[in-house]
PDBQT receptor file of N, H, CA, C and O in Angstrom, charges set to zero:
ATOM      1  N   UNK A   1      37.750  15.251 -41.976  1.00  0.00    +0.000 N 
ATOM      2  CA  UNK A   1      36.424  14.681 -41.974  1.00  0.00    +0.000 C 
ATOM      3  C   UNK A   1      36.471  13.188 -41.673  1.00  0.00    +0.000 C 
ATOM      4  O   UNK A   1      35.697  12.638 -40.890  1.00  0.00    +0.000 OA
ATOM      5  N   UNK A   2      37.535  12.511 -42.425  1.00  0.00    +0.000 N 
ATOM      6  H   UNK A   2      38.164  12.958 -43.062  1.00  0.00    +0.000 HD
ATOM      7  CA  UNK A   2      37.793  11.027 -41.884  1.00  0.00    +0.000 C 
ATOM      8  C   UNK A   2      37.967  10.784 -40.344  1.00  0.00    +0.000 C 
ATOM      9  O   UNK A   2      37.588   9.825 -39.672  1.00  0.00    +0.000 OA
ATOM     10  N   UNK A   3      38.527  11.722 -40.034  1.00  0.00    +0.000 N 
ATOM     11  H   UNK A   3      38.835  12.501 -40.580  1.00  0.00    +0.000 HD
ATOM     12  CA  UNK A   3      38.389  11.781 -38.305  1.00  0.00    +0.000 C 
ATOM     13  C   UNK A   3      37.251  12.084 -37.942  1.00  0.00    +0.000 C 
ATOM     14  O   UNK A   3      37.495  12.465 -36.797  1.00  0.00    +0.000 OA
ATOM     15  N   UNK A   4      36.408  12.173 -38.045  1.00  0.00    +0.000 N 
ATOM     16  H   UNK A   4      36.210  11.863 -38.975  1.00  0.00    +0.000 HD
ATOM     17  CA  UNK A   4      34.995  12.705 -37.572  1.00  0.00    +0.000 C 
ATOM     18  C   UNK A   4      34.214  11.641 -37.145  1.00  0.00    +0.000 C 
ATOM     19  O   UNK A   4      33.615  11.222 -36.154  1.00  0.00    +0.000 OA
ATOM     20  N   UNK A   5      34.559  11.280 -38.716  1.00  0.00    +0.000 N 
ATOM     21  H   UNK A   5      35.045  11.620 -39.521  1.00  0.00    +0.000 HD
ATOM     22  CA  UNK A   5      33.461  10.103 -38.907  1.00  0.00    +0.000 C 
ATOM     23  C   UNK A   5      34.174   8.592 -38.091  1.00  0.00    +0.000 C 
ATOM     24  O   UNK A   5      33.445   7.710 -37.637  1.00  0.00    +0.000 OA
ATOM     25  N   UNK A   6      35.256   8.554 -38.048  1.00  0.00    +0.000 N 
ATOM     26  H   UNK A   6      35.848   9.271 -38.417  1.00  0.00    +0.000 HD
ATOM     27  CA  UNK A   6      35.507   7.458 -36.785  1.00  0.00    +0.000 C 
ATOM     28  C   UNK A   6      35.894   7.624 -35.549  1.00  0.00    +0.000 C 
ATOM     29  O   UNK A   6      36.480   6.929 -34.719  1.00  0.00    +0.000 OA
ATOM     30  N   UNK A   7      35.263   9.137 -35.599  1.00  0.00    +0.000 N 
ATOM     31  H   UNK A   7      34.786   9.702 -36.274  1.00  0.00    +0.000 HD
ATOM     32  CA  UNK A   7      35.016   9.183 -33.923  1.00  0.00    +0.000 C 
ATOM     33  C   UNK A   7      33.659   8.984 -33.889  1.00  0.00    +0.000 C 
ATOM     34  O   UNK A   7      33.473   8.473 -32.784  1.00  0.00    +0.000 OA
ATOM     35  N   UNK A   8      32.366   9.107 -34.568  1.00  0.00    +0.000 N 
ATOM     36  H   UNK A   8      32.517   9.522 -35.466  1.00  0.00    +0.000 HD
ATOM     37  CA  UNK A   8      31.195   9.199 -35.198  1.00  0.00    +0.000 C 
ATOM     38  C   UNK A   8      30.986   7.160 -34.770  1.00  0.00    +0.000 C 
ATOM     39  O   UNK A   8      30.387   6.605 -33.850  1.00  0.00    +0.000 OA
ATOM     40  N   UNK A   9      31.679   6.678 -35.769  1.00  0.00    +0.000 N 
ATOM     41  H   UNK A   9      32.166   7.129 -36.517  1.00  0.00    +0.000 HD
ATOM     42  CA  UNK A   9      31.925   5.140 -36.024  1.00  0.00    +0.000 C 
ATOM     43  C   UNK A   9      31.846   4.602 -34.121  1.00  0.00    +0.000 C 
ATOM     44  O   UNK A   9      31.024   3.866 -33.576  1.00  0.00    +0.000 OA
ATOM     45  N   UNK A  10      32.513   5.003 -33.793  1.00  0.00    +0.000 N 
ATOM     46  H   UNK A  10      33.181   5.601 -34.236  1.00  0.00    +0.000 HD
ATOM     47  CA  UNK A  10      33.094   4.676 -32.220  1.00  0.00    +0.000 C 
ATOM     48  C   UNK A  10      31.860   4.715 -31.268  1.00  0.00    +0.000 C 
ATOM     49  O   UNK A  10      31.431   3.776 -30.598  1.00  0.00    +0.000 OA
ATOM     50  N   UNK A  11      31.385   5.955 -31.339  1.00  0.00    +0.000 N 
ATOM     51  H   UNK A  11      31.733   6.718 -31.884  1.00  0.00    +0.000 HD
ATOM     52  CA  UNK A  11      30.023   6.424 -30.534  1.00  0.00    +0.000 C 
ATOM     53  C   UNK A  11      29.283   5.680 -30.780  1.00  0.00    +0.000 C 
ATOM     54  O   UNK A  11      28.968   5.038 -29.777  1.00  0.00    +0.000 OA
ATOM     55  N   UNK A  12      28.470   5.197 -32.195  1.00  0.00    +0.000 N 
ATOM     56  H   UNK A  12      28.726   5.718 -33.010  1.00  0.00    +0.000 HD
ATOM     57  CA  UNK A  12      27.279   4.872 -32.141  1.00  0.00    +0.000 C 
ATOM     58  C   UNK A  12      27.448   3.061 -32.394  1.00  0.00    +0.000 C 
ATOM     59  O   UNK A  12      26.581   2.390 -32.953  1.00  0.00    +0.000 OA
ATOM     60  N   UNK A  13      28.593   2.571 -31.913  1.00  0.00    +0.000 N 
ATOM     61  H   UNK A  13      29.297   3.116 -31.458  1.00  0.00    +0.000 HD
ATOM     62  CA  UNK A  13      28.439   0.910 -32.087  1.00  0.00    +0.000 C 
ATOM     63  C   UNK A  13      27.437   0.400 -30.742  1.00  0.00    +0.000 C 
ATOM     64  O   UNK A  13      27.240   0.883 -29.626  1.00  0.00    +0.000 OA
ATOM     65  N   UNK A  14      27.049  -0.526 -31.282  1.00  0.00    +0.000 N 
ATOM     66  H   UNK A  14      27.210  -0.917 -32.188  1.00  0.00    +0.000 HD
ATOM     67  CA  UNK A  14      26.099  -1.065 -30.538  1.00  0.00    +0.000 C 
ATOM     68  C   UNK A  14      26.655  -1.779 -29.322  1.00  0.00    +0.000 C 
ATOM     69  O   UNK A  14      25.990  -1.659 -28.294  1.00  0.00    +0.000 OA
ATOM     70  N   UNK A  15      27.840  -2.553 -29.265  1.00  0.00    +0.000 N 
ATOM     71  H   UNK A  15      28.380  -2.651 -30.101  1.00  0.00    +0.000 HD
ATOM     72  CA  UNK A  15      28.709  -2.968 -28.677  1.00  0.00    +0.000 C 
ATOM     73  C   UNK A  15      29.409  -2.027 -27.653  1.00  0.00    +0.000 C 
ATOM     74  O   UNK A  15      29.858  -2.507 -26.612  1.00  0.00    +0.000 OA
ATOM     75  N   UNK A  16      29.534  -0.428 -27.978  1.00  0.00    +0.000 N 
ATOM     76  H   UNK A  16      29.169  -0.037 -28.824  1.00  0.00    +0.000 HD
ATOM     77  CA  UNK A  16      30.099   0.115 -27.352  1.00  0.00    +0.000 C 
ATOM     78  C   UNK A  16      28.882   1.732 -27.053  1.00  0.00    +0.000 C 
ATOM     79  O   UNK A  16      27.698   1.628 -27.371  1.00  0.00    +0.000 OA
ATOM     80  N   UNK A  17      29.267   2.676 -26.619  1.00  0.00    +0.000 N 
ATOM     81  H   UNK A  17      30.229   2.760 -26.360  1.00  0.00    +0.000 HD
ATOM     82  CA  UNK A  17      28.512   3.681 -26.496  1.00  0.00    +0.000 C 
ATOM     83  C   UNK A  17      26.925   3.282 -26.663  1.00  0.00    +0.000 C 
ATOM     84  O   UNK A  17      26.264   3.046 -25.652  1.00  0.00    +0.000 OA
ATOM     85  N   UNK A  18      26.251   3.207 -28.166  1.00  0.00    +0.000 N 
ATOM     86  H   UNK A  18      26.788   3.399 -28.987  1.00  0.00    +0.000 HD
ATOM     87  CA  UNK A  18      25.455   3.083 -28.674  1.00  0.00    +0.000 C 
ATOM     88  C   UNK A  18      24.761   4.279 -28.478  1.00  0.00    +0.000 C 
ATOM     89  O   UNK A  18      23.613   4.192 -28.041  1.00  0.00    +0.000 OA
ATOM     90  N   UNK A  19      25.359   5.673 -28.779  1.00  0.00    +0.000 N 
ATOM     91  H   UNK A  19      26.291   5.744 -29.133  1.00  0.00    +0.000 HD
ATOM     92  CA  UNK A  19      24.793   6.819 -29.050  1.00  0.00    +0.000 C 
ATOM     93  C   UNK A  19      23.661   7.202 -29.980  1.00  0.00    +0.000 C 
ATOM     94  O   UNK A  19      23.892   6.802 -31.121  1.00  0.00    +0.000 OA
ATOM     95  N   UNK A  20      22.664   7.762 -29.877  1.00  0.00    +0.000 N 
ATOM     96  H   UNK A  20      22.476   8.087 -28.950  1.00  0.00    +0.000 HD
ATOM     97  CA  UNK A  20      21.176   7.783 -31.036  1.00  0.00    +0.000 C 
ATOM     98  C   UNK A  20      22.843   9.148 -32.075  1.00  0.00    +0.000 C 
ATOM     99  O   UNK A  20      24.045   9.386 -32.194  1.00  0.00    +0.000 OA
ATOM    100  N   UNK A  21      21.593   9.464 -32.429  1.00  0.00    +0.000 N 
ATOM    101  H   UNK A  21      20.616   9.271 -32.332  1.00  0.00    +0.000 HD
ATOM    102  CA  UNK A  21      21.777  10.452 -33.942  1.00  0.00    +0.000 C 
ATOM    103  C   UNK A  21      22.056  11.364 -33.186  1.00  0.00    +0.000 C 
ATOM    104  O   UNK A  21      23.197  11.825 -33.171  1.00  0.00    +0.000 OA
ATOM    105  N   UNK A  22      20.977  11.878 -32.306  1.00  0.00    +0.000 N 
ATOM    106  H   UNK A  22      20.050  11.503 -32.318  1.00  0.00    +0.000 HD
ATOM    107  CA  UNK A  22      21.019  13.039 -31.770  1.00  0.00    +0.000 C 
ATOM    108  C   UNK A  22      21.930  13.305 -30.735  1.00  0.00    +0.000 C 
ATOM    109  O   UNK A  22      21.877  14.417 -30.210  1.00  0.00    +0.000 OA
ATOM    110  N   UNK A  23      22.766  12.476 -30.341  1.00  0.00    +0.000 N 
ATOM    111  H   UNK A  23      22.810  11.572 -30.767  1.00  0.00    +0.000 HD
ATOM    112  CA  UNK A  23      24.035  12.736 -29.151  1.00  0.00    +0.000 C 
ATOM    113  C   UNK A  23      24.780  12.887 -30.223  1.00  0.00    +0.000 C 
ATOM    114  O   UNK A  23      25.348  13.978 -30.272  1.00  0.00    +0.000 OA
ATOM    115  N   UNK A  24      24.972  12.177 -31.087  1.00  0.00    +0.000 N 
ATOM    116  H   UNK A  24      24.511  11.291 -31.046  1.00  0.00    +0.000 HD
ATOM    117  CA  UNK A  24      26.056  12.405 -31.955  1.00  0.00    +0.000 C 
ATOM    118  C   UNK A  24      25.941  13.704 -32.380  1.00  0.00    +0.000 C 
ATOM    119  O   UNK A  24      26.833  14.492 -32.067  1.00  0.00    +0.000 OA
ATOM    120  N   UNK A  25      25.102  14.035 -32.967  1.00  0.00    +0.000 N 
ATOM    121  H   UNK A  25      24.377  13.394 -33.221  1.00  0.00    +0.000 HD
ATOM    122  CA  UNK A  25      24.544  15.997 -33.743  1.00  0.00    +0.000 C 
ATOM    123  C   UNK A  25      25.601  16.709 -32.874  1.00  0.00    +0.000 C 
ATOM    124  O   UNK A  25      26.656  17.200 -33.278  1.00  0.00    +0.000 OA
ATOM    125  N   UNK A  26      24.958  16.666 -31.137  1.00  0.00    +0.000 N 
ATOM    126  H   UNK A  26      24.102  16.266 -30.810  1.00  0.00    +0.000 HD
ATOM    127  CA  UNK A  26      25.076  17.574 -30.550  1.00  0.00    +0.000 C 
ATOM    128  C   UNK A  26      26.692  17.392 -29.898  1.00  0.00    +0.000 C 
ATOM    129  O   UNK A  26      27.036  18.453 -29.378  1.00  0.00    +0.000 OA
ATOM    130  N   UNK A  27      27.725  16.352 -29.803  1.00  0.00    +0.000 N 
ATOM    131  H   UNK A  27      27.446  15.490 -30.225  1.00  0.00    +0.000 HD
ATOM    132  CA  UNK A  27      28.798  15.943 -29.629  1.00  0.00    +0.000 C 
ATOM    133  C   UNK A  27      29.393  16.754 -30.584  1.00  0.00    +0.000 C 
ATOM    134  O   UNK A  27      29.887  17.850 -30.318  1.00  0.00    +0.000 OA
ATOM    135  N   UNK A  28      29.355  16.163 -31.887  1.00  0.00    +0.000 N 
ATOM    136  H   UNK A  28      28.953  15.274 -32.104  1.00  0.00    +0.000 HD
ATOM    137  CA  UNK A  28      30.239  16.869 -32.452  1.00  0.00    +0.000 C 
ATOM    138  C   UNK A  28      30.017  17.512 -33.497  1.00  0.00    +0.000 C 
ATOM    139  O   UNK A  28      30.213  17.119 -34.646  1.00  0.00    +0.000 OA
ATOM    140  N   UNK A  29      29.553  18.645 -33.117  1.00  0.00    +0.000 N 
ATOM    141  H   UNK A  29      29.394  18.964 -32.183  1.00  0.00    +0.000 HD
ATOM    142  CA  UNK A  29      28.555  20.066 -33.726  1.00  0.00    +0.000 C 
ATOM    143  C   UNK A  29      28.426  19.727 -35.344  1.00  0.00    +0.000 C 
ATOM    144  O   UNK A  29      29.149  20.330 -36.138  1.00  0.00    +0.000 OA
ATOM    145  N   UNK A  30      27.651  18.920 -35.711  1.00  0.00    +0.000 N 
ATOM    146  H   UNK A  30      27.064  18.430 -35.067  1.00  0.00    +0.000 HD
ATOM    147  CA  UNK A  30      26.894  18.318 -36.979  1.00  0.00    +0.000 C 
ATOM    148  C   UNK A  30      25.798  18.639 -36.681  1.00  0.00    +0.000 C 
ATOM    149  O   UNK A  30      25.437  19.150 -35.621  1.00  0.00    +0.000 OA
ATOM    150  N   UNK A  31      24.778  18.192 -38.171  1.00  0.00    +0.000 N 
ATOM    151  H   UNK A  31      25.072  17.776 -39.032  1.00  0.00    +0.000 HD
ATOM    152  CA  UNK A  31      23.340  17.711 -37.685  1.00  0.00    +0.000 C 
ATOM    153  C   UNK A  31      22.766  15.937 -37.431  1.00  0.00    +0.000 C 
ATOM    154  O   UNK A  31      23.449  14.921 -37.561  1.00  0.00    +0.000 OA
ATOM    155  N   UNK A  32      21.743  16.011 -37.156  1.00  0.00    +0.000 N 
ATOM    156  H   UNK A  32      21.188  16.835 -37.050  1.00  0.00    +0.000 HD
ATOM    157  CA  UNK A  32      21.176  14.922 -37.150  1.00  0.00    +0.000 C 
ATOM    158  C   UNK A  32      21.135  13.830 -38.230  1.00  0.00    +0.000 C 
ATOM    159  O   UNK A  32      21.043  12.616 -38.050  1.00  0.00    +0.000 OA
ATOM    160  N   UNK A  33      21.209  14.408 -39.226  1.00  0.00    +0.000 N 
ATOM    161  H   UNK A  33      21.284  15.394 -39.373  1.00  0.00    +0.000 HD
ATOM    162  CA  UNK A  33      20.873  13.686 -41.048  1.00  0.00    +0.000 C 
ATOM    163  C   UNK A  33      22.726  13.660 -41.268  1.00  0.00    +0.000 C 
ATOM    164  O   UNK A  33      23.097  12.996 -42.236  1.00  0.00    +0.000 OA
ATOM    165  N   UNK A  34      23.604  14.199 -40.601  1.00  0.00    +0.000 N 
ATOM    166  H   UNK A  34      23.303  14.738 -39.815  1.00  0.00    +0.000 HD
ATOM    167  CA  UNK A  34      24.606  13.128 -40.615  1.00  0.00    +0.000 C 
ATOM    168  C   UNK A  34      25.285  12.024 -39.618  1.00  0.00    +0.000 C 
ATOM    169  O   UNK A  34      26.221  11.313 -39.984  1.00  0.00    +0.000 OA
ATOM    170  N   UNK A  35      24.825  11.977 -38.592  1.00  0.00    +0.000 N 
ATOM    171  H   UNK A  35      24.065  12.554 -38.295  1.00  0.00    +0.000 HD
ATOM    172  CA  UNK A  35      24.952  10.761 -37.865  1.00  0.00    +0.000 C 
ATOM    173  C   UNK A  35      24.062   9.700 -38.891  1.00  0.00    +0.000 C 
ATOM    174  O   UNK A  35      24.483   8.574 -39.153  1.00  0.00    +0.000 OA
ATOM    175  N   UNK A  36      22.954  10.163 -39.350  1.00  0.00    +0.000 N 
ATOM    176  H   UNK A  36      22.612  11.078 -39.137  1.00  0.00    +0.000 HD
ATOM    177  CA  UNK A  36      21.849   8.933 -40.008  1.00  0.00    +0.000 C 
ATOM    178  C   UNK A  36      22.608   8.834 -40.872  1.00  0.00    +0.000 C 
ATOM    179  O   UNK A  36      22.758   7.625 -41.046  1.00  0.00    +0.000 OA
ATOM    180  N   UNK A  37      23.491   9.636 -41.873  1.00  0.00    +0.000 N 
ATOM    181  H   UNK A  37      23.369  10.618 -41.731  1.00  0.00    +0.000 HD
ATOM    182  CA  UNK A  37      24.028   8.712 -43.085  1.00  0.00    +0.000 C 
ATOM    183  C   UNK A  37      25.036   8.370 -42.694  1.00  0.00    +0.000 C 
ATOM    184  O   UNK A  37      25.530   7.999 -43.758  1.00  0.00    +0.000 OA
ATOM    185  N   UNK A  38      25.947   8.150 -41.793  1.00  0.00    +0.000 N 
ATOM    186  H   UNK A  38      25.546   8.451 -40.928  1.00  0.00    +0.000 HD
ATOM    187  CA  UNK A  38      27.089   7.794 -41.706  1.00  0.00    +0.000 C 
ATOM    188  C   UNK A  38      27.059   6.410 -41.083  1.00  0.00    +0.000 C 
ATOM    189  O   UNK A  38      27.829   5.489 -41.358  1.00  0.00    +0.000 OA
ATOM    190  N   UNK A  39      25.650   6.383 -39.842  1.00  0.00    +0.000 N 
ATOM    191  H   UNK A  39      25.025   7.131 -39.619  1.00  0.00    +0.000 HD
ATOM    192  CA  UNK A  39      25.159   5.245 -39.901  1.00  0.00    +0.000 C 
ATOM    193  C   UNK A  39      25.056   4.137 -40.718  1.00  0.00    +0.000 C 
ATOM    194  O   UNK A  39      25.463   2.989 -40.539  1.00  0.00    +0.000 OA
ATOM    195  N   UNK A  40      24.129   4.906 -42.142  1.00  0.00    +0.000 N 
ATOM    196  H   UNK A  40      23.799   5.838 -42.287  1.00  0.00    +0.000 HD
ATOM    197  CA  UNK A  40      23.636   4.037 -43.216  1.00  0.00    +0.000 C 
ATOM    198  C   UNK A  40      24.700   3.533 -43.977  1.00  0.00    +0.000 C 
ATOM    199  O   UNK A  40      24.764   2.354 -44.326  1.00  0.00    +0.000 OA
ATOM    200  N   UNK A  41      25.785   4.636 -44.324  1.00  0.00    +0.000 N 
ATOM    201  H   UNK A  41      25.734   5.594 -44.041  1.00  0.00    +0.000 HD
ATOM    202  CA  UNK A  41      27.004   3.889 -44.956  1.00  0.00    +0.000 C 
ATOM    203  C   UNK A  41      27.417   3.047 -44.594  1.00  0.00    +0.000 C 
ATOM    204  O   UNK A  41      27.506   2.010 -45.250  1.00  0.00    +0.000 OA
ATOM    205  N   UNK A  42      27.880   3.213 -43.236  1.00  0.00    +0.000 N 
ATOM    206  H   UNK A  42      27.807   4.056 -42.703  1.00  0.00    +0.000 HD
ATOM    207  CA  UNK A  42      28.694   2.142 -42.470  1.00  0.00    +0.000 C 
ATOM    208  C   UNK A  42      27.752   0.869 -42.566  1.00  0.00    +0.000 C 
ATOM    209  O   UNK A  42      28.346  -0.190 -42.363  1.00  0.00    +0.000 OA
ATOM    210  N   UNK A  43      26.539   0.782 -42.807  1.00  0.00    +0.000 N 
ATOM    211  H   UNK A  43      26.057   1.642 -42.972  1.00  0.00    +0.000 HD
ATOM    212  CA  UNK A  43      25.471  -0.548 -42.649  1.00  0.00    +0.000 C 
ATOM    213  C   UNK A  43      26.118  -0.933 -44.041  1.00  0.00    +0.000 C 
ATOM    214  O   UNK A  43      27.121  -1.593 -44.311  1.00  0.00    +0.000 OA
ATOM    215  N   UNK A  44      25.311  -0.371 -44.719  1.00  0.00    +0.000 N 
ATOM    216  H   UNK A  44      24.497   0.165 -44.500  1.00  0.00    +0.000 HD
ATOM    217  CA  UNK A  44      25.273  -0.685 -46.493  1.00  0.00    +0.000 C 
ATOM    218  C   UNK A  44      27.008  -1.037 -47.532  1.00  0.00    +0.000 C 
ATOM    219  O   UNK A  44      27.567  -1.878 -48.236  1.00  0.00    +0.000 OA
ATOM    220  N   UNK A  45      27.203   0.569 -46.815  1.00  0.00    +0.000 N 
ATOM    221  H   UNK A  45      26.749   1.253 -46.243  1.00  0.00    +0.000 HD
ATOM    222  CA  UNK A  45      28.983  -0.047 -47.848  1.00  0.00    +0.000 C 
ATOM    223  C   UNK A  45      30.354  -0.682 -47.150  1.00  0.00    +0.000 C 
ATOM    224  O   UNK A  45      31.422  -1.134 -47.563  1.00  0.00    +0.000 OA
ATOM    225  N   UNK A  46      29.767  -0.477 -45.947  1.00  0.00    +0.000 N 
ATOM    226  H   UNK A  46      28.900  -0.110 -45.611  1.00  0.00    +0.000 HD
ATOM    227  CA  UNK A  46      31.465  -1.653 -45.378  1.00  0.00    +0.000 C 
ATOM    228  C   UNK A  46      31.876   0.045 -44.433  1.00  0.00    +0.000 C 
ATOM    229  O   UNK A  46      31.285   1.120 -44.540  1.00  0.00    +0.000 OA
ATOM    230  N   UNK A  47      33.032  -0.295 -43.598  1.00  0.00    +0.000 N 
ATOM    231  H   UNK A  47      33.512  -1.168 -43.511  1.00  0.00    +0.000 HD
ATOM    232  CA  UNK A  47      33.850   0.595 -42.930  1.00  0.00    +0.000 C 
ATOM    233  C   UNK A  47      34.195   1.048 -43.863  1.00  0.00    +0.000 C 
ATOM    234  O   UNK A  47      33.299   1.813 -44.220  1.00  0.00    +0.000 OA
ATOM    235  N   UNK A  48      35.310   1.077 -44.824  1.00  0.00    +0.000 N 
ATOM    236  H   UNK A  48      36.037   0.455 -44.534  1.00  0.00    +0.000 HD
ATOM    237  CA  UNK A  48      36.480   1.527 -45.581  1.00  0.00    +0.000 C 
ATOM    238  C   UNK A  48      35.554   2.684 -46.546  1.00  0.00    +0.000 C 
ATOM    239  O   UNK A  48      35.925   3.828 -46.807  1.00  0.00    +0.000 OA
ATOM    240  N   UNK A  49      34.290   2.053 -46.973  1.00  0.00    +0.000 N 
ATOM    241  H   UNK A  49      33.988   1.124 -46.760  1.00  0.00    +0.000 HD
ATOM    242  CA  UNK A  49      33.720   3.266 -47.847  1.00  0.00    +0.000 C 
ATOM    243  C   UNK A  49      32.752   4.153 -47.243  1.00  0.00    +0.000 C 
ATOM    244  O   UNK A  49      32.168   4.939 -47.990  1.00  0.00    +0.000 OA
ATOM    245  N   UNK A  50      32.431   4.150 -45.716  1.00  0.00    +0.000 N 
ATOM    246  H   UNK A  50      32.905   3.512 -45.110  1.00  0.00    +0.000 HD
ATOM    247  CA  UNK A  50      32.271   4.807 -45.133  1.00  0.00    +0.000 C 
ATOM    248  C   UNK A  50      32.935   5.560 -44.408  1.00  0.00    +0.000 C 
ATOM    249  O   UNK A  50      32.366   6.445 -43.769  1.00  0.00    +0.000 OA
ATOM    250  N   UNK A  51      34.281   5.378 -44.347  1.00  0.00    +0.000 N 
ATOM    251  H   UNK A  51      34.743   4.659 -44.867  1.00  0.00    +0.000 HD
ATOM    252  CA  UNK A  51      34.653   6.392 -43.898  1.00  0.00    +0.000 C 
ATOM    253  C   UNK A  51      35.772   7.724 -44.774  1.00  0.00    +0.000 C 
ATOM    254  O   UNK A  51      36.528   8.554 -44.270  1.00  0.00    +0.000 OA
ATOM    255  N   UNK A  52      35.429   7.429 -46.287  1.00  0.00    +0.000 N 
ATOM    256  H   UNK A  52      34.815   6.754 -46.697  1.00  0.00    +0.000 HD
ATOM    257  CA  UNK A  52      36.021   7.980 -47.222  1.00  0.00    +0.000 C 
ATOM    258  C   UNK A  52      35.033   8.800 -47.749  1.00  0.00    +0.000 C 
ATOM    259  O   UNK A  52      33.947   8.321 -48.072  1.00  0.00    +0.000 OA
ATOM    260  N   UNK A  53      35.359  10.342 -47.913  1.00  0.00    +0.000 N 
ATOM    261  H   UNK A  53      36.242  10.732 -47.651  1.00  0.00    +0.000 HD
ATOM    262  CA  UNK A  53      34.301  10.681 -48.674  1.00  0.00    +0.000 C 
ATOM    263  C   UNK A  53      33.732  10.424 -49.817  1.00  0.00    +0.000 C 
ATOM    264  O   UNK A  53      34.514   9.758 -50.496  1.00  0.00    +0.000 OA
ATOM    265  N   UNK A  54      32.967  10.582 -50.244  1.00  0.00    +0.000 N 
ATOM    266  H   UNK A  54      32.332  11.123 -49.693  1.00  0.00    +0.000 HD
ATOM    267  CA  UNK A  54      31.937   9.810 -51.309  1.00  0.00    +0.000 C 
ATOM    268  C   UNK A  54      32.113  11.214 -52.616  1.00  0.00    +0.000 C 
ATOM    269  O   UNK A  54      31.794  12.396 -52.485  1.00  0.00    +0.000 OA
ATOM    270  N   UNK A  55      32.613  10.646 -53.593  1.00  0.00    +0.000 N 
ATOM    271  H   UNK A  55      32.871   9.686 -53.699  1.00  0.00    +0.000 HD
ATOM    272  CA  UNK A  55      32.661  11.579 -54.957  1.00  0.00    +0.000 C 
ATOM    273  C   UNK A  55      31.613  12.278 -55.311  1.00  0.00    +0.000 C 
ATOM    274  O   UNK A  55      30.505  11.747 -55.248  1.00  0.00    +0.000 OA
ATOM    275  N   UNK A  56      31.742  13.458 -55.703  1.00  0.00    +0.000 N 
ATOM    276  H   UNK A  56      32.643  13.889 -55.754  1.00  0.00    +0.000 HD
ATOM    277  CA  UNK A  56      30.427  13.600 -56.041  1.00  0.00    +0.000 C 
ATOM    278  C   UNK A  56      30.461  14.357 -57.595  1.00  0.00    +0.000 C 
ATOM    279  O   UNK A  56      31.096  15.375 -57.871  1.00  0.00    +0.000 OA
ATOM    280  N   UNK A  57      29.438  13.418 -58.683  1.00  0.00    +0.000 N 
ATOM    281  H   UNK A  57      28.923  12.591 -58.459  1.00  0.00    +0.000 HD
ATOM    282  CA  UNK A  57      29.898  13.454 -59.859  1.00  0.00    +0.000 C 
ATOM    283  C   UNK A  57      29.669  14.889 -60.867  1.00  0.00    +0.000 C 
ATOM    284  O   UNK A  57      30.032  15.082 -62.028  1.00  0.00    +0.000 OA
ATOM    285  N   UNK A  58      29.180  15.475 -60.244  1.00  0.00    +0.000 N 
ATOM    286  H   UNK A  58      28.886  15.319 -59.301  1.00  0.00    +0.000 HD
ATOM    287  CA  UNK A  58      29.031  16.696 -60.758  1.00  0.00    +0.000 C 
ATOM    288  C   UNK A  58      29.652  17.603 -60.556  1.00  0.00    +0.000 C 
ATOM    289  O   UNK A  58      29.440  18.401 -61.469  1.00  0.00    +0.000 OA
ATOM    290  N   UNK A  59      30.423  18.035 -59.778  1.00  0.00    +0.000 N 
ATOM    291  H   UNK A  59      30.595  17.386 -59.036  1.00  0.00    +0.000 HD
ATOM    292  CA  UNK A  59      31.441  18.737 -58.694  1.00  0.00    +0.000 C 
ATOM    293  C   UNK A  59      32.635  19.133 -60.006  1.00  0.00    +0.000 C 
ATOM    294  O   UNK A  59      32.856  18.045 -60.538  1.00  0.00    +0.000 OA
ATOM    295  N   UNK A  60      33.256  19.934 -60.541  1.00  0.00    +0.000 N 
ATOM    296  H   UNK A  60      33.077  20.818 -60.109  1.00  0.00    +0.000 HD
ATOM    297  CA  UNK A  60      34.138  20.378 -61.234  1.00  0.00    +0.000 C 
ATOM    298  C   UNK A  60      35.649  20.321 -60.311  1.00  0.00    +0.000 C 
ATOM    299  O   UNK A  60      35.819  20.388 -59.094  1.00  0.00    +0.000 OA
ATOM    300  N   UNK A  61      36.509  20.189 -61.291  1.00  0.00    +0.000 N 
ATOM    301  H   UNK A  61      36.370  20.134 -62.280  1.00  0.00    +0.000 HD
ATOM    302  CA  UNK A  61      37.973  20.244 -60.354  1.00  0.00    +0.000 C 
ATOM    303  C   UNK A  61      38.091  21.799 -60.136  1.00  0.00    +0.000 C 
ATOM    304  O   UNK A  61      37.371  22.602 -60.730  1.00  0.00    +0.000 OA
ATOM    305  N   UNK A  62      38.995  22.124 -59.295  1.00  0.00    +0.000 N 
ATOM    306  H   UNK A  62      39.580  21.471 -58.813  1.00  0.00    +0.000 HD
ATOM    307  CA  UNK A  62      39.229  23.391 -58.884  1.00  0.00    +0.000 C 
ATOM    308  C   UNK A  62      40.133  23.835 -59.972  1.00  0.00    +0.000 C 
ATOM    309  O   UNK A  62      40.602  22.897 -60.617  1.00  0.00    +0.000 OA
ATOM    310  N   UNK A  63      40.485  24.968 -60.328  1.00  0.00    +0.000 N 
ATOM    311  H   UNK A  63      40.104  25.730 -59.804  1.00  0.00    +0.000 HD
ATOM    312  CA  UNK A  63      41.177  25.492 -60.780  1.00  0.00    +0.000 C 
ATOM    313  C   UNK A  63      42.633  26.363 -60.348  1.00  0.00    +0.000 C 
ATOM    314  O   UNK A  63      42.477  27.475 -59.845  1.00  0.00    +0.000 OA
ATOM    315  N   UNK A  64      43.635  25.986 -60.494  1.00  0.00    +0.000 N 
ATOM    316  H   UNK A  64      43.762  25.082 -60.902  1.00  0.00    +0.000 HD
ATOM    317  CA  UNK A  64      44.558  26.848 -59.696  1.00  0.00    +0.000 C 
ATOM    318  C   UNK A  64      45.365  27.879 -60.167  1.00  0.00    +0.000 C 
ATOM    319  O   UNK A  64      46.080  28.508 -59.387  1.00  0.00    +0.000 OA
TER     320      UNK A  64
């Protein structure tokens, strides 16, 4: 998924490509509402915590 998202990162810089949401969706078979948050991360929390997945606190450990 970290690969995704900085191939994701790459496409939509403004400097470079500047791909909407929707090239991205359809590039690399996502939806639309994740180009927009990966966008928003990358605005709001920096590269490094955008491109790490994000915990999610309710989620139980697996069991093995």
């Amino acid at each position: 998924m970290e690969v995704k998202r900085a191939h994701i990162f790459l496409k939509v810089d403004q400097k470079g490509p500047g791909w909407t949401d929707e090239q991205v969706a359809e590039a690399f078979d996502c939806t639309v509402q994740t180009g927009q948050n990966v966008r928003r991360r990358l605005v709001t929390l920096g590269f490094e915590a955008a491109l790490k997945k994000r915990p999610h606190p309710n989620r139980r450990a697996k069991r093995l």
